[in-house]
N, C-alpha and C positions, 0 to 999 in steps of 0.2 A: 200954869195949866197946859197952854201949850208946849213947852218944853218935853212936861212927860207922855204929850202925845206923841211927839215928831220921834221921844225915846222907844216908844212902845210901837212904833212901825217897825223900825229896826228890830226890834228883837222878835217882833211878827217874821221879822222879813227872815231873821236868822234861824228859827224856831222852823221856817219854812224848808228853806234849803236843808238844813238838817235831817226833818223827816221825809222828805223827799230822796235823798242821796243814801239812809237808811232802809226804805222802802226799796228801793231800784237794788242797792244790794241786797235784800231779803228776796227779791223776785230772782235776782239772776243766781242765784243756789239752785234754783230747777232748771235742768237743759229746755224745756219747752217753753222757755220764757223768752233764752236767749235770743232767738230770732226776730220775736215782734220786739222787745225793747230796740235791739240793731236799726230796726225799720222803723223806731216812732226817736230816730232820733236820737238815742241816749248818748252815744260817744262823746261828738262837742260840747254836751252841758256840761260831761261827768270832767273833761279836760279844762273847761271853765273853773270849775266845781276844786281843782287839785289845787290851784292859785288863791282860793279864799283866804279871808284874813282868820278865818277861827279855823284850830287844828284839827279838831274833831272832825271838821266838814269833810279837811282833807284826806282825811287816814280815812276815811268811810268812802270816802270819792274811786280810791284810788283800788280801797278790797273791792269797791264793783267792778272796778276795771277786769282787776286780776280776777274777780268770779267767770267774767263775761270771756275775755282770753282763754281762760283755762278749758271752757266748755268747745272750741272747735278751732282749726288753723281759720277760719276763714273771720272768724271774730280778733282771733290775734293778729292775722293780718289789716281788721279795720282801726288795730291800735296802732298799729305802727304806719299808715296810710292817715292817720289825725294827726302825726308829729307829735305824740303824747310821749315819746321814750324818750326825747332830747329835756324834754320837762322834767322828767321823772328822775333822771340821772344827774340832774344839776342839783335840782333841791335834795336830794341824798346824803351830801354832804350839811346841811345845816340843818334838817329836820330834827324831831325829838326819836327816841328810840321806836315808839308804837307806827309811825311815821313810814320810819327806815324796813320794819318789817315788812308793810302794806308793800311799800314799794318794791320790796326784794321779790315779793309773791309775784308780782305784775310782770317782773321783766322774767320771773322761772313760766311761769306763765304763758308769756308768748316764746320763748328758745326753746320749750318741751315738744312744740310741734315738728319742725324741721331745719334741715341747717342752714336755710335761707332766712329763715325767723332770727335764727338765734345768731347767723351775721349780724344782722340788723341792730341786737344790745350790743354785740362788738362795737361796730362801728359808731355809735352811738356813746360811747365810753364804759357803756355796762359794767364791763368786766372790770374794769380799776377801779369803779366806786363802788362792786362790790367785793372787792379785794380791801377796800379801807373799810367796808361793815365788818370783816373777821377781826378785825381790831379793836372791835367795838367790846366794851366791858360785859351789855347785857346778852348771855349766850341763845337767847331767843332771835336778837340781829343775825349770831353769829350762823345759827342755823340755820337761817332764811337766805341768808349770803352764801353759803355754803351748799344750801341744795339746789337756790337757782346754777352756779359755778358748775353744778355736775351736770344740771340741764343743758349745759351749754358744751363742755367737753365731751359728753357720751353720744356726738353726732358723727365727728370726723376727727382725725388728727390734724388740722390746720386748727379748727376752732378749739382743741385741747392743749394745741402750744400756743395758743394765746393766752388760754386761764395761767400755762407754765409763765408764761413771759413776763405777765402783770404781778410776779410774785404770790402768788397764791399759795403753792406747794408747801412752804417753810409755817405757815401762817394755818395752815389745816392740819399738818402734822402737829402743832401743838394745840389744834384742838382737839386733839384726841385725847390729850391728859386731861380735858374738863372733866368735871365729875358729872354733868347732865347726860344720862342716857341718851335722850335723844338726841341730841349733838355728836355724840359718839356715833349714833347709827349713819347719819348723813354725813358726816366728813369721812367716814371708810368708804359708804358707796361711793363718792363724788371724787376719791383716790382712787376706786376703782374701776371708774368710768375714765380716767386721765391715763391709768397704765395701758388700758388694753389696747390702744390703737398703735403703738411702734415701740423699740427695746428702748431706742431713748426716751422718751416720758417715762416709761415706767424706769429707768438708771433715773432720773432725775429724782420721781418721789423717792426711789430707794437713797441715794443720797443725803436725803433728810433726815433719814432715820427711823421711815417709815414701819421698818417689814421690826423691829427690836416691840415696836406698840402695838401693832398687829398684835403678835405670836402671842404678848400679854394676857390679849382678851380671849384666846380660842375658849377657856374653859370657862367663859362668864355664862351666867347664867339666862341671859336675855338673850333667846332667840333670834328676834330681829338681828339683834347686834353680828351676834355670832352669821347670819347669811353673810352682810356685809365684809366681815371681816374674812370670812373662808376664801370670796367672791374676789375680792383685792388681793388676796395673797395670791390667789389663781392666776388673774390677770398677770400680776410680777412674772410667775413661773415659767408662764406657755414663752415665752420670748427667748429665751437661749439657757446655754447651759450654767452660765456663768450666776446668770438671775435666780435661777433653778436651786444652785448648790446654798446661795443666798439666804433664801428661804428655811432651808435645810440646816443649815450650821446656826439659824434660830432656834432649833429643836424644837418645828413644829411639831416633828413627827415621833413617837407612837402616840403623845398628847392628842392628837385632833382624831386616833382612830376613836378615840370614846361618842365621838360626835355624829358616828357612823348610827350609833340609835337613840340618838335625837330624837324626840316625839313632833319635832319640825321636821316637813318634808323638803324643804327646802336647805336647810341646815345643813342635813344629811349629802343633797345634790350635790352641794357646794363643796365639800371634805373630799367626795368622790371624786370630782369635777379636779379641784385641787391635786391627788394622789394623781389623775391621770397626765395633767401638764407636766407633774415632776417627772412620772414613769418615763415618757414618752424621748427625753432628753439621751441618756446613757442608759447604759446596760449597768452600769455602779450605782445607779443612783435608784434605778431600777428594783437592784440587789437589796437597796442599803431598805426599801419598804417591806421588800422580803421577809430580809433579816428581822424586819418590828413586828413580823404577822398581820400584815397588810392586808395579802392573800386571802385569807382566808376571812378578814372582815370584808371584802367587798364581796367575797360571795357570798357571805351572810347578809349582805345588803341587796346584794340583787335577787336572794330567796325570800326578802321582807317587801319589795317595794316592787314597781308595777308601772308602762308607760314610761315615759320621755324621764322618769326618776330612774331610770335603770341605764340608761345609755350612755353616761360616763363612767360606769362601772362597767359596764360592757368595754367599752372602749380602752379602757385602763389594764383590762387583762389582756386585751390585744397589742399594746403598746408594751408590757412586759414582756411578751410571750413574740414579739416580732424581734428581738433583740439578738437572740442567740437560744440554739435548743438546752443549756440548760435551765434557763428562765424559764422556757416553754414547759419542761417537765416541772416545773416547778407548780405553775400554772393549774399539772396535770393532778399532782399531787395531793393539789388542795381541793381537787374533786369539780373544779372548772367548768370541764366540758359535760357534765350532765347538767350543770344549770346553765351555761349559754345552749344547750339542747332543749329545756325546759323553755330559756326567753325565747327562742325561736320559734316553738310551738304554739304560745303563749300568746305573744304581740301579733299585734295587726298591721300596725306603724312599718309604713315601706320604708323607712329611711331607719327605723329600730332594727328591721331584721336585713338590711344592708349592714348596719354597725357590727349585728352579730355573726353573722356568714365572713366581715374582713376578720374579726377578731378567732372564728374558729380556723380560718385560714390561714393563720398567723403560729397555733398552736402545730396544725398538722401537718405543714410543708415541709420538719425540719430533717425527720429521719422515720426510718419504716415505722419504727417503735413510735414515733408518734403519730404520724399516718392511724396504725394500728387503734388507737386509743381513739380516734376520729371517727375511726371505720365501725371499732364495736359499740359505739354509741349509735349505730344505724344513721347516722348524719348524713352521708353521700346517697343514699335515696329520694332524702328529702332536699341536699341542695339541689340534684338533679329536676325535683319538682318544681322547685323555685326558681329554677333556668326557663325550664319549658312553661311555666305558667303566662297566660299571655296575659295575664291579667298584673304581673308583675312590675313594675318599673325600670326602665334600662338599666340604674345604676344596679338596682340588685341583680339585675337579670348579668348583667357583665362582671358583680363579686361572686354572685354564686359559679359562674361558667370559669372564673379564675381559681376561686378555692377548689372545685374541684377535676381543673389540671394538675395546680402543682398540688393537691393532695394524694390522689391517685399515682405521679409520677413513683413519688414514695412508699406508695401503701403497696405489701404484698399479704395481705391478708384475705385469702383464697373466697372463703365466706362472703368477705364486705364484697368481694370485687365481683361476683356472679351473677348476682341479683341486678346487674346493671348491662348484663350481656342481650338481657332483655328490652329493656326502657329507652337505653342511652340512643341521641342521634347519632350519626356516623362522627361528627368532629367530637365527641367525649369519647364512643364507642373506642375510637384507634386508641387511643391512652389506656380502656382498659383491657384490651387484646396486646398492649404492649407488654402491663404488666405480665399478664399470663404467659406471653411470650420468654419473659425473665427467671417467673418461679416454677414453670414447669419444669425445665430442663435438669432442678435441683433438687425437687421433692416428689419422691413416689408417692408419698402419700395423698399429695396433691394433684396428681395424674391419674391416681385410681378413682378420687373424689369427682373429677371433672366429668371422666364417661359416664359414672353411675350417677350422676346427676342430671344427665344431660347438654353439662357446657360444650362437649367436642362437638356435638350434634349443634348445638345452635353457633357455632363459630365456623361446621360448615355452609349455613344457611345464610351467612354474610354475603352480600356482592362488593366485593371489591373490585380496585379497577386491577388490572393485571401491572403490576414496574412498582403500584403504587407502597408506600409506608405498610397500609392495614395489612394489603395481602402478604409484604415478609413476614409482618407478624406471626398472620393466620400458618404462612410454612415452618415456621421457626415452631410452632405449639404442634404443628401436623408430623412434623419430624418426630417429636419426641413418643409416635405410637407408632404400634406395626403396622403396617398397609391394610391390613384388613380390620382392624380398630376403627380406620379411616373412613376408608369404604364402605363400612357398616354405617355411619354415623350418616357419611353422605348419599347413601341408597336410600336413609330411612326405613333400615331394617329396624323391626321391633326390637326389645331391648329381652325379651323371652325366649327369643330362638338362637339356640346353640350357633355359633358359628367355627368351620373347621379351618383350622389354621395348621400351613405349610410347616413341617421341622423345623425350614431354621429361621421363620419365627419365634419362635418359643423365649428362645434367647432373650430377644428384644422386648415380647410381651410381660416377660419375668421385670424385665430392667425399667419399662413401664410403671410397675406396678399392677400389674392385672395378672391376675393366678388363673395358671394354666394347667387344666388334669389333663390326665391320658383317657382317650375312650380305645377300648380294644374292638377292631371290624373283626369280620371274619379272617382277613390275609393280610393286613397291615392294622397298624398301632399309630393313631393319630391323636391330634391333642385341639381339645377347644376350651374355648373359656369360660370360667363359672359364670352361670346366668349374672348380667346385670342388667 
């Protein structure tokens, strides 16, 4: 009789701990629990609690841990302030698989907050004991090994050539062949967390054999998958050219443009995001998306999508189009610059319409002809607005006041450049009295447009200083009309009253462009000009 009392304490006593360490993890699932559990104590019991003799207790001990970590740096730092990670990393190696999970969560867990945390599993051996969980047969280990791994790399590049160091890389790339979707999804992110911090890690995963598994899955049909996988090829790309071509001679490409209309937003970001680290490299490599009709799916992508989903598509025709002006007309071609005209009008995002003001800057600096195609989009109005807006942000305020220098340098299209004779401050204004400076001297037709517009008149109502840039300008445009053209414009004679001009005038006013009749007086035969 007593025997099966003293047995029946014990399994009181285990029945106890059990639904206790059950309970504490059912509580710490809600953020509003975390705090009072932290304050009544729980850490030390739950680090008792991982050492029990029944496994159940453990694995239940250890998901509280990893619940309670998860919810705030300041709870994953009271785990790693218990000495709970030197525990945790020992018994890794000889628990059972349900075990090795709990524990892989705890230490992703606390590395997900910051890269002081996730030193902490380093130094603690983390990362090697969870480099022998991808070893592990059941791919539920492998994925919890694996997603913490990327927790840990995606901080810094020291703490991503540690996960390279411990052998990791070779041992993720063949979990890419499991057949478990979800293992698939996390071993791509968690390579794609390791590429992006310097060329060497990401030459290392390539070395494995990484980017031939990648290229496999672009056309799977699980979304998730597919971010991950666009997201790592990215990372390889943006790093040099060599990396770039890499990707490329996988023939990812015109394959992943289908993925441009993904019904995943993100899917899609990532294709773009991808096409723009390749473009960005050469002027060849550039060509070679061209040549697959690239072009004209990213502007079909940036006429479907909307916000912070457009700005590597934005940025990708600026990256084509900064390479050389045939790219840029290429650019032009594909009807470009009305939809980076639309994103601009569109977006609110100061750093969206920063991306688009470099990227039209990019198409229009190269030659008049593309100047031209900038100008008749009515665009240099509006970056002019976007300069002077005070409500701007310096970086746009200093792309828009760049785009449009070097776009005006180029543009002689008579139209685009007037309407700014008005608005412009004096540092735009000289660039566009420069231009007029250039095209007047060559087109009549452009000379007769200006007075009957009004432009000689507001170009004499400039103050310049006297020696300076503006005012050769202003004389170089003043030259090209008769003195009395001038003089008109600068008295503020109305533009209805005849004015009579000297014989040999005429000459000049004809070469001008401004048609000259005869009036007959009484005793001489003088000549003015038709009203304008």
């Amino acid at each position: 009789m007593s025997h099966r009392l003293i047995i029946q304490v014990f399994e009181q006593y285990q029945k106890s701990r059990l639904q206790f360490v059950q309970t504490v993890a059912d509580l710490a699932t809600r953020p509003q629990n975390s705090e009072i559990l932290h304050n009544a104590g729980v850490m030390p019991m739950l680090r008792s609690l991982m050492l029990d003799t029944v496994p159940s207790i453990q694995q239940t001990a250890a998901l509280a841990l990893g619940r309670l970590a998860d919810q705030s740096d300041n709870l994953a730092e009271a785990v790693v302030k218990e000495d709970i990670l030197p525990q945790l990393v020992h018994s890794l190696a000889s628990q059972n698989r349900f075990y090795k999970k709990a524990a892989a969560f705890v230490l992703r867990a606390v590395s997900k907050h910051s890269p002081d945390l996730a030193q902490a599993v380093v130094s603690c051996g983390g990362v090697d004991a969870l480099v022998l969980c991808l070893e592990e047969f059941d791919p539920g280990v492998k994925e919890a090994a694996a997603w913490a791994l990327g927790c840990i790399a995606r901080h810094n590049a020291s703490l991503s050539q540690a996960v390279v160091e411990a052998g990791a890389t070779p041992l993720l790339v063949l979990c890419l062949l499991e057949p478990e979707m979800a293992l698939k999804r996390i071993v791509a992110s968690t390579l794609s967390d390791i590429c992006k911090h310097t060329p060497e890690l990401a030459q290392t995963v390539v070395d494995n054999g990484a980017i031939a598994h990648l290229a496999q899955m672009i056309l799977s049909r699980d979304a998730k998958l597919k971010r991950q996988v666009f997201s790592a090829l990215s990372q390889i790309s943006k790093h040099s050219i060599s990396l770039a071509e890499m990707v490329i001679e996988a023939e990812v490409f015109p394959a992943a443009f289908v993925s441009l209309k993904d019904p995943d937003d993100y899917v899609r970001k990532n294709v773009a995001t991808l096409m723009r680290e390749v473009a960005k490299q050469t002027p060849e490599l550039s060509q070679l998306i061209v040549n697959c009709g690239g072009l004209s799916k990213v502007i079909d992508y940036l006429g479907e999508s909307h916000g912070q989903l457009r700005l590597p598509g934005i940025m990708m025709l600026g990256y084509v189009a900064a390479h050389n002006e045939s790219l840029a007309m290429a650019v032009i071609l594909c009807k470009g610059v009305p939809q980076l005209a639309l994103c601009l009008s569109e977006e609110h995002e100061q750093h969206i319409k920063s991306a688009t003001v470099w990227s039209i800057d990019q198409i229009g600096h190269h030659t008049p002809e593309h100047a031209k195609v900038v100008a008749s989009a009515n665009l240099l109005p509006k970056l002019l607005e976007l300069y002077m807006d005070a409500s701007s942000s310096e970086d746009l305020q200093a792309k828009s006041k760049k785009a449009l220098k070097n776009i005006l340098q180029k543009c002689t299209h008579v139209p685009a450049l007037e309407p700014l004779l008005y608005d412009a401050p004096s540092n735009i204004l000289k660039h566009v009295v420069c231009q007029f400076s250039k095209v007047l001297p060559h087109d009549s037709k452009a000379r007769r447009l200006f007075v009957t517009s009004g432009g000689l008149k507001k170009v004499q109502e400039i103050d310049a200083e006297p020696g300076s840039a503006l005012q050769e300008y202003i004389n170089a445009i003043n030259s090209c009309f008769p003195e009395e053209i001038v003089r008109c414009s600068s008295d503020n004679t109305t533009t209805s009253v005849p004015i009579w001009f000297k014989l040999d005038s005429v000459k000049k006013a004809n070469a001008s462009g401004i048609r000259i009749v005869k009036k007959k007086n009484k005793k001489t035969t003088q000549y003015c000009p038709v009203r304008f």
